[in-house]
N, C-alpha and C positions, 0 to 999 in steps of 0.2 A: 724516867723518860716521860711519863704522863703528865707529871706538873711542868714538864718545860713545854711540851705540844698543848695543854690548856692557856700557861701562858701567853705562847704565842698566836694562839687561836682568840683570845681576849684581846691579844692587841690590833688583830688584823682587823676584828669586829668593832674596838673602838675607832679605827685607822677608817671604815669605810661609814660609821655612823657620823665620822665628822665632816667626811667629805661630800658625803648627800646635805649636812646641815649647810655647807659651806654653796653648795649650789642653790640648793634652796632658797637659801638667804639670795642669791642671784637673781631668780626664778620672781621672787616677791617684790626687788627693787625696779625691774621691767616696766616702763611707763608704758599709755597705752599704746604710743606712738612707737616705741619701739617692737612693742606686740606687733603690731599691725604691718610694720617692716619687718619682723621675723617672718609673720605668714606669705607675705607677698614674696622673699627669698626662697622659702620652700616650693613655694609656688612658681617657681623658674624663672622671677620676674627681673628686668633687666633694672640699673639705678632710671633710665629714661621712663621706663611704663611705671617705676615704683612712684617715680617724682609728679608722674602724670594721675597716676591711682589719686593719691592722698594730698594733689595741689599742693605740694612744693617745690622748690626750686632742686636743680641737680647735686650743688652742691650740699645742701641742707640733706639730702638722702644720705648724702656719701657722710656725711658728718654722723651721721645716728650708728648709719653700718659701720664705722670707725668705734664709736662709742663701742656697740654692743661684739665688735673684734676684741678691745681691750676688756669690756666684761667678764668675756667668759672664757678669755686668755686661748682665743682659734685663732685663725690666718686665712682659713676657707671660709668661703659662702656654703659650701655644703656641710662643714662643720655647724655652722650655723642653720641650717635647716634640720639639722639632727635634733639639735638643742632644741628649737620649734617643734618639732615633730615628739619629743619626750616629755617639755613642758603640754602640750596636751593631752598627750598620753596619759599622763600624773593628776592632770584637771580631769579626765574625760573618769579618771577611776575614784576620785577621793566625790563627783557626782556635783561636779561644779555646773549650774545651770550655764552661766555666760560661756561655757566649753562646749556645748550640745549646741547652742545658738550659734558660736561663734565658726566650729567645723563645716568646711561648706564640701567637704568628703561626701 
């Protein structure tokens, strides 16, 4: 019974070491612009105050937040403020300086 429960214990551990890599890799491909529209989502911000924040047009908002829907495979804006809220979570602990500058917490 032991080599089937290590087993399965080695796959569950490769099953989640590929799905962090796979976010990661998500995480990494983020331009700044769409950063900056993650925080602004977290931050309760509406597409009209996001478009006004960062001088662009409404549509051009809705096109990034469309982008970063299909990114990271959500349907929510509050999905998407999680993802925000974890992506700094993960900068603020691996001692990223542009994470400390960038939280305005």
């Amino acid at each position: 019974m032991e080599p089937v429960i290590e087993l399965l214990s080695k796959l569950i551990s490769d099953q989640i070491m590929m799905e962090n890599s796979t976010f990661r890799q998500k995480f990494e491909s983020i331009s700044e612009v769409e950063m900056e529209i993650l925080e602004l989502i977290f931050l309760g911000k509406t597409d009209d105050e996001i478009a006004k924040t960062i001088q662009f047009s409404k549509s051009t908002v809705r096109f990034y937040i469309s982008k970063l829907f299909k990114k990271f495979k959500v349907k929510k804006r509050i999905e998407l403020s999680n993802i925000y809220n974890e992506l700094n979570s993960s900068r603020m602990k691996k001692g990223d300086s542009h994470a400390e500058k960038d939280n305005h917490f």
